[in-house]
C-alpha positions as CSV (number, residue, x, y, z in Angstrom):
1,X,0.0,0.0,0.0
2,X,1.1,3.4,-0.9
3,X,1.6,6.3,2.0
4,X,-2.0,6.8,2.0
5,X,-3.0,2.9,2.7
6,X,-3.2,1.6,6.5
7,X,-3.6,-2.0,7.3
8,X,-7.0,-3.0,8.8
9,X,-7.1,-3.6,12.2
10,X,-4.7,-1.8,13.3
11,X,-4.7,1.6,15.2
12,X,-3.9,4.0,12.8
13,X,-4.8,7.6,11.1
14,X,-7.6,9.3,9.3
15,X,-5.0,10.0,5.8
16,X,-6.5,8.9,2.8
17,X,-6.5,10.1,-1.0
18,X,-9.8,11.8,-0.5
19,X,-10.5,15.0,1.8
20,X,-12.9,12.4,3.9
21,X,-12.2,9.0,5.2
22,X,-14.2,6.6,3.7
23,X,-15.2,3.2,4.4
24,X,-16.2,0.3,2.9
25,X,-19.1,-1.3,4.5
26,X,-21.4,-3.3,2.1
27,X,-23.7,-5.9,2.9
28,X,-22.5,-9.3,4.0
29,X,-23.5,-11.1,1.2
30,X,-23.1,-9.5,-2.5
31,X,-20.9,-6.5,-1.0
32,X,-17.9,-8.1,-0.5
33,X,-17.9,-9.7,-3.5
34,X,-18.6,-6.5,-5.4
35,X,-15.6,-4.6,-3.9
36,X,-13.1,-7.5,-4.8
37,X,-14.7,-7.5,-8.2
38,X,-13.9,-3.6,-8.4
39,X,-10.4,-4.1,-7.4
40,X,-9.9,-7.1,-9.9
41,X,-11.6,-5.3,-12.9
42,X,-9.9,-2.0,-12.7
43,X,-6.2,-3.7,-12.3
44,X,-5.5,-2.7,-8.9
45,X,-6.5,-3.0,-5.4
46,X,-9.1,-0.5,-5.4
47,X,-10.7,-1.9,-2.2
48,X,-9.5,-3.9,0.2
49,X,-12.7,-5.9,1.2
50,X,-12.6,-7.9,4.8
51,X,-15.0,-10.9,5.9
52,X,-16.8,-8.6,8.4
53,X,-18.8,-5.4,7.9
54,X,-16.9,-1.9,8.5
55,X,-13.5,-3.1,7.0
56,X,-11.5,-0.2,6.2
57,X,-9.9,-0.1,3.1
58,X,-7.4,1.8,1.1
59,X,-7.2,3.1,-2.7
60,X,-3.8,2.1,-4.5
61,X,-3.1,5.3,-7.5
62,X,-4.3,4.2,-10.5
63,X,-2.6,4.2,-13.9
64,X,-2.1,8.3,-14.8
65,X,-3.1,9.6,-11.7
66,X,-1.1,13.1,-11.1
67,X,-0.5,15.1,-8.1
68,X,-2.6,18.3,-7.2
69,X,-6.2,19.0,-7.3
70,X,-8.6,19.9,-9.9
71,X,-9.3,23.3,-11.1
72,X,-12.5,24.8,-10.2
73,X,-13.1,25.5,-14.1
74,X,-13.0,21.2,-14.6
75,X,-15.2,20.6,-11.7
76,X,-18.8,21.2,-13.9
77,X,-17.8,18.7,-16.7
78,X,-16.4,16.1,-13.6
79,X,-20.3,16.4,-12.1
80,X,-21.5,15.7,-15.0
81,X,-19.9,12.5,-15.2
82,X,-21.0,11.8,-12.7
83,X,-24.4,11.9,-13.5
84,X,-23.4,10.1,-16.3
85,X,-22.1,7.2,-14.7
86,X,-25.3,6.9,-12.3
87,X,-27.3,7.0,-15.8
88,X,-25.4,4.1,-17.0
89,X,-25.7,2.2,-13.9
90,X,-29.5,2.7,-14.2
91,X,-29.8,2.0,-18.3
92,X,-30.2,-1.4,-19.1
93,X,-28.7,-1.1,-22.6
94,X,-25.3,-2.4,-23.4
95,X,-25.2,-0.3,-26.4
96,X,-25.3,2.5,-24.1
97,X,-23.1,1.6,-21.8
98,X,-20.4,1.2,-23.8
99,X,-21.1,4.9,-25.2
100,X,-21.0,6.3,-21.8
101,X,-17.4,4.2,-20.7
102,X,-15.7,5.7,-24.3
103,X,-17.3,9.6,-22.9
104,X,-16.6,8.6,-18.9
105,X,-12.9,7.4,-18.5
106,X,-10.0,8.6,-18.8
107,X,-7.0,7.6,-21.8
108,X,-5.1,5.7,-19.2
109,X,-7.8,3.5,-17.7
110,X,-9.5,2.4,-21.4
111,X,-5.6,1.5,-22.3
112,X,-5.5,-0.6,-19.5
113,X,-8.6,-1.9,-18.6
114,X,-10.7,-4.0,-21.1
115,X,-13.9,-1.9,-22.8
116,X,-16.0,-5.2,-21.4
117,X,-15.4,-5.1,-18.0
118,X,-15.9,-1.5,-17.6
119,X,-19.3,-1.9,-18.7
120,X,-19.9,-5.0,-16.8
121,X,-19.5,-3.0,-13.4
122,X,-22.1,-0.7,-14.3
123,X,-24.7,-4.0,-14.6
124,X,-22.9,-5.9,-11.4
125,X,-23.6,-2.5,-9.5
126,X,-27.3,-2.2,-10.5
127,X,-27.3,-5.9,-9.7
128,X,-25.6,-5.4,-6.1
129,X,-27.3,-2.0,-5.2
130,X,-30.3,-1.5,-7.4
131,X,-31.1,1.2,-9.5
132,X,-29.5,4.8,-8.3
133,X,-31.0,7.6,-7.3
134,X,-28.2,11.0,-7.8
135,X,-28.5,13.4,-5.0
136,X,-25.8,15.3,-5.4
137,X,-22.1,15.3,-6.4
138,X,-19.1,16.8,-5.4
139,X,-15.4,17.4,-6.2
140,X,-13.1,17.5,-3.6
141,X,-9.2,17.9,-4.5
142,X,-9.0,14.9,-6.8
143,X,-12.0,13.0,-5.9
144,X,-15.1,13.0,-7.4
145,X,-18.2,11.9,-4.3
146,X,-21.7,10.9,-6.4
147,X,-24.0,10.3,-3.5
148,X,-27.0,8.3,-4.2
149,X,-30.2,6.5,-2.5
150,X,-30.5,3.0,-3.6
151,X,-32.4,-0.1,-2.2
152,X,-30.0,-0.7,0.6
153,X,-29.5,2.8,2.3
154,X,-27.3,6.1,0.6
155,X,-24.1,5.5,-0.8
156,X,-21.1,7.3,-1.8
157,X,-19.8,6.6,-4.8
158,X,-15.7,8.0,-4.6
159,X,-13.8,8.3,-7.7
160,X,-10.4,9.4,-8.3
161,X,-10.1,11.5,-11.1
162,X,-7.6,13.0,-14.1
163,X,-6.5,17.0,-12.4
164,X,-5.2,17.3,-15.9
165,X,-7.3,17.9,-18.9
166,X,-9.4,16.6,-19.8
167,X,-10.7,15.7,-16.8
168,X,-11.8,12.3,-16.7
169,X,-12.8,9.6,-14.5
170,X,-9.5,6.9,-13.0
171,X,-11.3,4.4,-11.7
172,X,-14.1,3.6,-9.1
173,X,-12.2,3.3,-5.4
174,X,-14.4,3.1,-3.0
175,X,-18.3,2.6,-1.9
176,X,-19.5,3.6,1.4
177,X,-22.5,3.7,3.0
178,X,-23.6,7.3,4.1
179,X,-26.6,8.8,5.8
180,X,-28.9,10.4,3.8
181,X,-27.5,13.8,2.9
182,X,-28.3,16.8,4.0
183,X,-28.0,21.0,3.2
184,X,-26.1,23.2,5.6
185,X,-26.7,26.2,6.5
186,X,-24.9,29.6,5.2
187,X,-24.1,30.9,8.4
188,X,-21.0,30.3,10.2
189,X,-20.2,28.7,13.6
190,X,-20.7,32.5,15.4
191,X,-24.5,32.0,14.5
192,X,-26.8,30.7,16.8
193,X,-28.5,29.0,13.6
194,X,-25.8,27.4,13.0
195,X,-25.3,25.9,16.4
196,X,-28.8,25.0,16.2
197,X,-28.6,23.3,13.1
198,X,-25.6,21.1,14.3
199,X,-28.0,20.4,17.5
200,X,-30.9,18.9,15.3
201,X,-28.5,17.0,12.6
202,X,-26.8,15.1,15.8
203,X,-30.1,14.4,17.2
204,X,-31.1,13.3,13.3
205,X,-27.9,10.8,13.7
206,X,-28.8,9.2,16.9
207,X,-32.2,8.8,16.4
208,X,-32.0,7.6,12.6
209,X,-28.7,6.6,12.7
210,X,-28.3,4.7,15.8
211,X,-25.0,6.7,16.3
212,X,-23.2,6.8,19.6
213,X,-20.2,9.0,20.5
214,X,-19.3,12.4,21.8
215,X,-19.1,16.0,20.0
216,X,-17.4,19.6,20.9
217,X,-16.8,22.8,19.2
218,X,-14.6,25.6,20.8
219,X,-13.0,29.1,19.9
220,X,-10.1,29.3,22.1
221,X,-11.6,28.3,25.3
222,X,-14.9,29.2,25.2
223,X,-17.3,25.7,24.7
224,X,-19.3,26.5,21.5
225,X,-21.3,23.2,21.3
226,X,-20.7,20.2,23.5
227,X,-23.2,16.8,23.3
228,X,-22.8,13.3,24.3
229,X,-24.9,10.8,21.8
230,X,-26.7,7.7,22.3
231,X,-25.4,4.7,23.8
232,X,-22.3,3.1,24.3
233,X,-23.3,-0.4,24.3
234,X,-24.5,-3.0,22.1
235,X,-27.9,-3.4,23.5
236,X,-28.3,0.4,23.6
237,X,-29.4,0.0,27.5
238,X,-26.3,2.6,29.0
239,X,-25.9,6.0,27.8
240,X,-22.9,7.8,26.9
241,X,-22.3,10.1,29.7
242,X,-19.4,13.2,30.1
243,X,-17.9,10.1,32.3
244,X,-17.7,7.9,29.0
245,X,-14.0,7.5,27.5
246,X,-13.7,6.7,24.3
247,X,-10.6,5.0,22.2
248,X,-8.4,7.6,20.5
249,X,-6.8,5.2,18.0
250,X,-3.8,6.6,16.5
251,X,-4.5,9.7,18.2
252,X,-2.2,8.8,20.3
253,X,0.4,9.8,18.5
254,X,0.0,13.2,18.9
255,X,0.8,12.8,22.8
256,X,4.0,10.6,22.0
257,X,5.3,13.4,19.1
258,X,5.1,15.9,21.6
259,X,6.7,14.1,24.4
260,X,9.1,13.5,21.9
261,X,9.7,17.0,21.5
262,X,10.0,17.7,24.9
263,X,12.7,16.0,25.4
264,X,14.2,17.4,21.9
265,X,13.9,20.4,23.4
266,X,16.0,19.7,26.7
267,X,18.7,18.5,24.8
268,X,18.4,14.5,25.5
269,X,18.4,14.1,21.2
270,X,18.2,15.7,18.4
271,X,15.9,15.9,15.8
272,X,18.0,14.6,13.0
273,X,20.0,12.2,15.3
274,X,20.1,8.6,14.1
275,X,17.6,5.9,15.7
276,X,20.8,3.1,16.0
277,X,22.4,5.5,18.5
278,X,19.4,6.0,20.7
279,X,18.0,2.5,20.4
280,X,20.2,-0.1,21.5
281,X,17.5,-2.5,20.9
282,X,17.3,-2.0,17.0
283,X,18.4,-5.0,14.9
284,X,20.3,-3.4,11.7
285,X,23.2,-1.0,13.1
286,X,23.5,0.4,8.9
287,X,19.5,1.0,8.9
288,X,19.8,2.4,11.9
289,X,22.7,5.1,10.8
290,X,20.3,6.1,8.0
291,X,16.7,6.7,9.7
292,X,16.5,9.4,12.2
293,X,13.8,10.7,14.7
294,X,12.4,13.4,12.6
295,X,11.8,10.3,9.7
296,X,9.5,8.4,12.6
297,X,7.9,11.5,13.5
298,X,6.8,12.2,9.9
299,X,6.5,9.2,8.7
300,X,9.2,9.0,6.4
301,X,11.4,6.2,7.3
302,X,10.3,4.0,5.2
303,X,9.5,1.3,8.1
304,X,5.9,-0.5,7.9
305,X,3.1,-1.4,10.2
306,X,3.5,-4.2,13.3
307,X,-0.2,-4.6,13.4
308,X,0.1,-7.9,11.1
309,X,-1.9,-11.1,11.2
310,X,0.6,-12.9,13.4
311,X,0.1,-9.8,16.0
312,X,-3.5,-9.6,15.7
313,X,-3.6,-13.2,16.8
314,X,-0.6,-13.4,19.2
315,X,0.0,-9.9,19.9
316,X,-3.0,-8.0,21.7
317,X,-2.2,-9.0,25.1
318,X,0.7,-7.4,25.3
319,X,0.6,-4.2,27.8
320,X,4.5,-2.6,27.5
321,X,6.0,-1.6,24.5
322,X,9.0,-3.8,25.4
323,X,6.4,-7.0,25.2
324,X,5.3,-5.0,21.0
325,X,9.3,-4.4,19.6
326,X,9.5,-7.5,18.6
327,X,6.5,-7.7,16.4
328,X,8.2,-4.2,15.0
329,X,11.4,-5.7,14.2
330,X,9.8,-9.3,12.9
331,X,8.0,-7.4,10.4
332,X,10.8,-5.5,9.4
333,X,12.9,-9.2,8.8
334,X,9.8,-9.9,6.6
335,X,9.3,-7.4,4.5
336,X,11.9,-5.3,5.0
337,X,11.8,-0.8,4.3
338,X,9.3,0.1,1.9
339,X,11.7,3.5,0.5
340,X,15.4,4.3,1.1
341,X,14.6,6.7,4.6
342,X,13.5,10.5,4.3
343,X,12.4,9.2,0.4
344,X,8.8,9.4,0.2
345,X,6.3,9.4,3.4
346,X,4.3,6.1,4.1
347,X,2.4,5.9,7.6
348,X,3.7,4.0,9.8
349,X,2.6,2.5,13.0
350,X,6.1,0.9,13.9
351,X,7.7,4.4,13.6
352,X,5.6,5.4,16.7
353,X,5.9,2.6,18.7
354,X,9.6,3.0,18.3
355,X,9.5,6.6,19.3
356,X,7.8,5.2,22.4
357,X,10.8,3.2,23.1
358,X,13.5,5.9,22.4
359,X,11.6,8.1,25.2
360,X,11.8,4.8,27.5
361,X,15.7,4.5,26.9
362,X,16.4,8.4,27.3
363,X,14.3,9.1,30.5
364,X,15.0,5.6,32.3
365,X,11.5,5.8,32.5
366,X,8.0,3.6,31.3
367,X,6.7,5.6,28.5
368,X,3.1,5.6,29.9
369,X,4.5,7.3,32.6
370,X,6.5,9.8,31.1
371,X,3.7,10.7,29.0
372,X,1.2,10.9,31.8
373,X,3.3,12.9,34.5
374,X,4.7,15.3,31.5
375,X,1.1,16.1,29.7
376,X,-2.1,14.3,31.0
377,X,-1.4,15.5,35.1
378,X,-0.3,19.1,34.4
379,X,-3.0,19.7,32.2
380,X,-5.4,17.9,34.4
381,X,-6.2,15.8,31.5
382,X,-7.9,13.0,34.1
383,X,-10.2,11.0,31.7
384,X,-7.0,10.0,29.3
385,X,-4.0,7.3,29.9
386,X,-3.6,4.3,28.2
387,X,-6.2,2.4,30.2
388,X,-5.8,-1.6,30.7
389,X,-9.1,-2.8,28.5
390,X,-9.8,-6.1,30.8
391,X,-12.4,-4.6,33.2
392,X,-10.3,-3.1,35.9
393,X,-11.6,0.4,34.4
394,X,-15.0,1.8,34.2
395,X,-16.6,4.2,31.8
396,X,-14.5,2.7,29.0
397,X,-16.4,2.6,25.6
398,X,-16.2,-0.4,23.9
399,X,-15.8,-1.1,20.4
400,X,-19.0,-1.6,18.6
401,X,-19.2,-3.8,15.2
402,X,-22.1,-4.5,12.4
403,X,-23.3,-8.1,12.6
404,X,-21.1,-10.3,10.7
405,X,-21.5,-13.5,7.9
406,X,-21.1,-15.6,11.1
407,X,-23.5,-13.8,13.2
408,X,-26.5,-13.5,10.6
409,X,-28.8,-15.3,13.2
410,X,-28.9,-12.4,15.3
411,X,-31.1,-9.2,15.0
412,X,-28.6,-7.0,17.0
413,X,-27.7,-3.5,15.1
414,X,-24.4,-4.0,16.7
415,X,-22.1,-6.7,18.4
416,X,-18.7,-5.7,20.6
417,X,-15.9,-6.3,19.0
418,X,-12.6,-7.3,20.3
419,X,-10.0,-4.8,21.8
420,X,-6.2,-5.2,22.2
421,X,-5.4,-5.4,26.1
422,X,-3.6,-2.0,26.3
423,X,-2.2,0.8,23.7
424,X,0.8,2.0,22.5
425,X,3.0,4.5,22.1
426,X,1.5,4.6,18.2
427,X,-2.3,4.3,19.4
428,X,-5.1,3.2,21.5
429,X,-5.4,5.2,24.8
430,X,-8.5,6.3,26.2
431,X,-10.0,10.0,26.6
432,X,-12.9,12.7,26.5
433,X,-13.6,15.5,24.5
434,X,-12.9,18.4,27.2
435,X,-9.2,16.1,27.9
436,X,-8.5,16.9,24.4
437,X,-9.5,20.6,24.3
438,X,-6.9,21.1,27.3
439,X,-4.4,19.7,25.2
440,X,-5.2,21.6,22.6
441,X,-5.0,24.8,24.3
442,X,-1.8,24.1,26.0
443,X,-0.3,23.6,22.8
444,X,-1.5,26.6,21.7
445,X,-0.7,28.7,24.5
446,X,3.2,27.4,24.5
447,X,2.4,25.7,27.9
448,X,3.5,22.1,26.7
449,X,6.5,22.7,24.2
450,X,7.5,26.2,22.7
451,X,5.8,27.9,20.0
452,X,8.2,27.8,17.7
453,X,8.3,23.7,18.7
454,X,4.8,23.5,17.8
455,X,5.0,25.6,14.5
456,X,8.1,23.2,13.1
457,X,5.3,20.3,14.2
458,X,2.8,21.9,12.1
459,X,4.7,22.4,9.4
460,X,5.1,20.0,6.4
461,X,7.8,17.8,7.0
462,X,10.5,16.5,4.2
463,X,10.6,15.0,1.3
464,X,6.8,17.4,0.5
465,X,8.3,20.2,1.7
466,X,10.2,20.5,-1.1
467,X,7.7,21.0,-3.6
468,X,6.4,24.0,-4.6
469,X,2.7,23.1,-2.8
470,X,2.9,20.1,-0.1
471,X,-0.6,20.6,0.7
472,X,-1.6,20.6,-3.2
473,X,-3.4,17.3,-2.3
474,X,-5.2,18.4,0.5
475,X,-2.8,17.0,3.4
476,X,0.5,17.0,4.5
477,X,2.4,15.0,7.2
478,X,4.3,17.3,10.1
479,X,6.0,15.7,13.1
480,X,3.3,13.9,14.8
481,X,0.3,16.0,13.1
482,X,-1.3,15.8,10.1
483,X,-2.1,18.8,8.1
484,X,-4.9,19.4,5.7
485,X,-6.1,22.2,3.8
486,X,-10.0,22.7,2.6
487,X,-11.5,23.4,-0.7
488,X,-11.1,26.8,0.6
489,X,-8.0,26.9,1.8
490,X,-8.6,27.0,5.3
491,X,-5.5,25.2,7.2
492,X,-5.5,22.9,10.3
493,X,-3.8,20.2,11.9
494,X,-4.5,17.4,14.5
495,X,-5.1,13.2,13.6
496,X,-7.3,10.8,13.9
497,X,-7.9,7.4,14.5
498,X,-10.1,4.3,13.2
499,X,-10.2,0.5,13.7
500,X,-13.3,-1.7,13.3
501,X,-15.5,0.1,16.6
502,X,-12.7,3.0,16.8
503,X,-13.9,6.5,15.5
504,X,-11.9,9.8,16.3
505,X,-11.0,13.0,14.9
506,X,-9.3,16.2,16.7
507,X,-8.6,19.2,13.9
508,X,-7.7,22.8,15.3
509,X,-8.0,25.6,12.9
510,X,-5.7,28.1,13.9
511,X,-7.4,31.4,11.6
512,X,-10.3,30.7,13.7
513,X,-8.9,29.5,17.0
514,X,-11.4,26.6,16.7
515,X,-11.1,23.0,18.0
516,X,-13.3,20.6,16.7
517,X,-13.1,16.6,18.7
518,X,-15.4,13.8,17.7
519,X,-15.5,10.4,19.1
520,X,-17.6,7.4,18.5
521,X,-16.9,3.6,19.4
522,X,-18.9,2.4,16.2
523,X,-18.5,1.1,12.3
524,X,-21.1,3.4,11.9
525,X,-20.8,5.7,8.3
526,X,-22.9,8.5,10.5
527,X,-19.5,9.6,12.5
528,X,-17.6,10.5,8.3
529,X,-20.8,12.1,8.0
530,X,-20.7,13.9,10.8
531,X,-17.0,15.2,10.6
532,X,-17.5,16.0,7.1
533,X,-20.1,18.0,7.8
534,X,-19.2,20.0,10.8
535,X,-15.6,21.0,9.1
536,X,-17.6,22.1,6.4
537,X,-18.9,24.6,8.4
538,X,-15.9,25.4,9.9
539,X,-14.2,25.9,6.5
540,X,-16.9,27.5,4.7
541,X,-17.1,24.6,2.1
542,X,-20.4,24.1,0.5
């Protein structure tokens, strides 16, 4: 997978090659099918498709794809491709089919891909999700979004596109299931309307969309809107409460790149110091010459992902990050680096739990506790650590997943999934949505690492720093942050995190001094629906 792609399962970040995360989750039987179909016809792994509902899945850049975004003067001609590929989903003539795959796709695709198979996946998609009813479509850097209404719930249809005349569809590369979409209004978060608006379209969510989770806006440290939704269990019997903690993922990482700056800052290492001489534990003395901190911080040292089969099924009870480096360095026997280091960015989960394991070996202490005496208790952040998952804590929201192939007698909406036994360094604590606007604030306020600390962190990092636009895509890496710009050009910064029954995002938008946390603990398409929405507003997108 490509530095956009994360492996299921695992705890990781929100980066994709759209400006939303989406998700696959199709029905149990037909869906899965489809998506592998999608990923077989177009010549790549378009979708990654997983035996259980709410896999996650990853687009691989298709043949001719080019950096950038598209102009706004394409973006009319792009919609109405889209309404053309919806038309020939719909038609039931071959003849016109093939017409509308010649005036749909781009050069590239039609030289790789066979004519036939193109226009047999607009019938196996009329066959999988009925016919399609367009709402709406939108461009977004260089995706194209078609969202429909079809016999199985609203979908989004996500293409990638040519940015490059003349404009044409890629390929297919994901289809997700969305709630029905709705119109926002025109004011901005300092109208009451719009507060009021954000009220009803949560209570639309948790009423119609069984979603569960927690929500806050802020400017600077004044509370806009603050809500906690639904329930946190599969039976729906207990509430979510301001007690209720919810997973961060790979928002973890945010607290371990800062803790790793802290100690940058008081001299213990440098930025651009080698791994080998801080590690002792690190297998390859010449790899560990060539990567250095600021590569693990921005995900640029070519390393991969521990979160592998062999860990998801031996792995998960570990609870120190001594008892995971192994599973980091076994992986890196397998398969070895992905790019020479400091190359090209790739996320990487190992690269965190590493830097977990350099703070250990410079401070002499256990990186849980370095990070909770030097940001969680001075910020009296008291709802966040890296909670043990096996009952000893309460108020801990588990992870909620759709019914599966194996559990199709039951009529549950949603069934807990498992949980690894403890986080990491790279992901998988525990907080709340006031926790996280503390630690936002701090940061802000130079009262965790210096200003000029946190600017370099929310800065584009090397190797896209060097080009003339690192955010021309939409996002950037930084050193433990990951930056996006809007349609709009509105900047923030902040991560996320998602695993089957992990959903969070944390984005601060510094023109506007506004912090915007969601959490939710389901596979549930209303939480991307949700986030899309409220940065929207935020932004000014429409």
């Amino acid at each position: 997978m490509g530095p956009e792609g994360q492996p299921p399962g695992g705890f990781m970040g929100t980066i994709d090659t759209t400006a939303t995360r989406a998700r696959l989750r199709l029905r149990p039987t037909g869906g899965a099918a489809l998506s592998l179909f999608l990923g077989i016809l177009l010549g790549t792994v378009a979708c990654v498709a997983l035996a259980t509902i709410g896999a996650t899945a990853s687009p691989a850049t298709p043949a001719g794809a080019s950096a950038g975004r598209v102009p706004t003067e394409a973006v009319p001609g792009l919609l109405e491709l889209g309404r053309e590929f919806i038309d020939a989903v719909n038609v039931a003539d071959e003849a016109a089919r093939r017409t509308a795959v010649k005036r749909i796709y781009a050069q590239s695709t039609l030289d790789e891909v066979p004519e036939a198979d193109l226009v047999a996946l607009f019938g196996r998609l009329r066959d999988d999700l009925g016919p399609l009813e367009l709402h709406h479509s939108e461009v977004v850097f260089r995706s194209l979004h078609a969202f429909v209404k079809s016999g199985s719930g609203w979908k989004d249809l996500q293409f990638r596109v040519e940015t490059t005349p003349p404009y044409r569809i890629l390929q297919l590369v994901f289809l997700a299931d969305v709630t029905e979409p709705v119109y926002l209004p025109n004011g901005g978060l300092r109208s009451a309307e719009t507060i009021d608006w954000i009220h009803g379209y949560v209570e639309k969510l948790m009423h119609e969309d069984e979603l569960g989770g927690k929500i806050l806006l802020a400017r600077g440290n004044l509370t806009l809107f603050q809500r906690s939704i639904g329930y946190l269990d599969a039976k729906r019997s207990i509430a979510v409460t301001p007690k209720t903690r919810f997973n961060l993922g790979s928002g973890n990482k945010m607290f371990t790149a800062v803790a790793t700056m802290l100690l940058v800052e008081e001299g213990k290492f440098g930025l651009d110091d080698p791994i080998g001489s801080l590690l002792p534990t690190f297998p390859d003395a010449n790899l560990g010459k060539r990567i250095t901190v600021r590569q693990l911080l921005s995900h640029s040292s070519g390393l991969g992902d521990y979160w592998t089969d062999e860990f998801e099924r031996d792995g998960r009870t570990a609870t120190t990050l001594r008892d995971v480096e192994p599973w980091v360095y076994a992986e890196l026997q397998t398969n070895g680096i992905h790019f020479e280091p400091g190359a090209e960015h790739r996320y990487s989960n190992s690269g965190f739990l590493l830097l977990g394991r350099i703070i250990e070996e410079a401070t002499g202490q256990d990186y849980f506790d370095f990070v909770r005496e030097r940001i969680y208790e001075p910020l009296t952040m008291a709802q966040t650590d890296s909670y043990l998952t096996d009952g000893s804590q309460e108020d801990l929201a588990p992870p909620l997943i759709r019914p599966t192939a194996e559990d199709a007698e039951t009529s549950a909406i949603w069934v807990t999934g498992e949980s690894g036994l403890r986080g990491t360094s790279a992901g998988g604590g525990f907080s709340t949505p006031p926790d996280m606007l503390r630690f936002v604030r701090a940061l802000v306020e130079g009262k965790l690492v210096r200003k000029e600390t946190l600017e370099e962190m929310t800065s584009p990092q090397p190797p896209s720093s060097s080009t003339a636009d690192p955010l021309g895509g939409g996002y950037a890496y930084g050193l433990g942050f990951l930056l996006e710009r809007s349609q709009t050009g509105v900047l923030s910064w902040g991560h996320g995190g998602f695993a089957p029954g992990v959903n969070f995002e944390l984005r601060y938008f510094p023109a506007e001094d506004i912090t915007f946390v969601l959490f939710c603990n389901q596979d549930n398409g209303a939480f991307d629906d949700l986030k899309r929405n409220v940065e929207k507003l935020i932004t000014g997108d429409r």
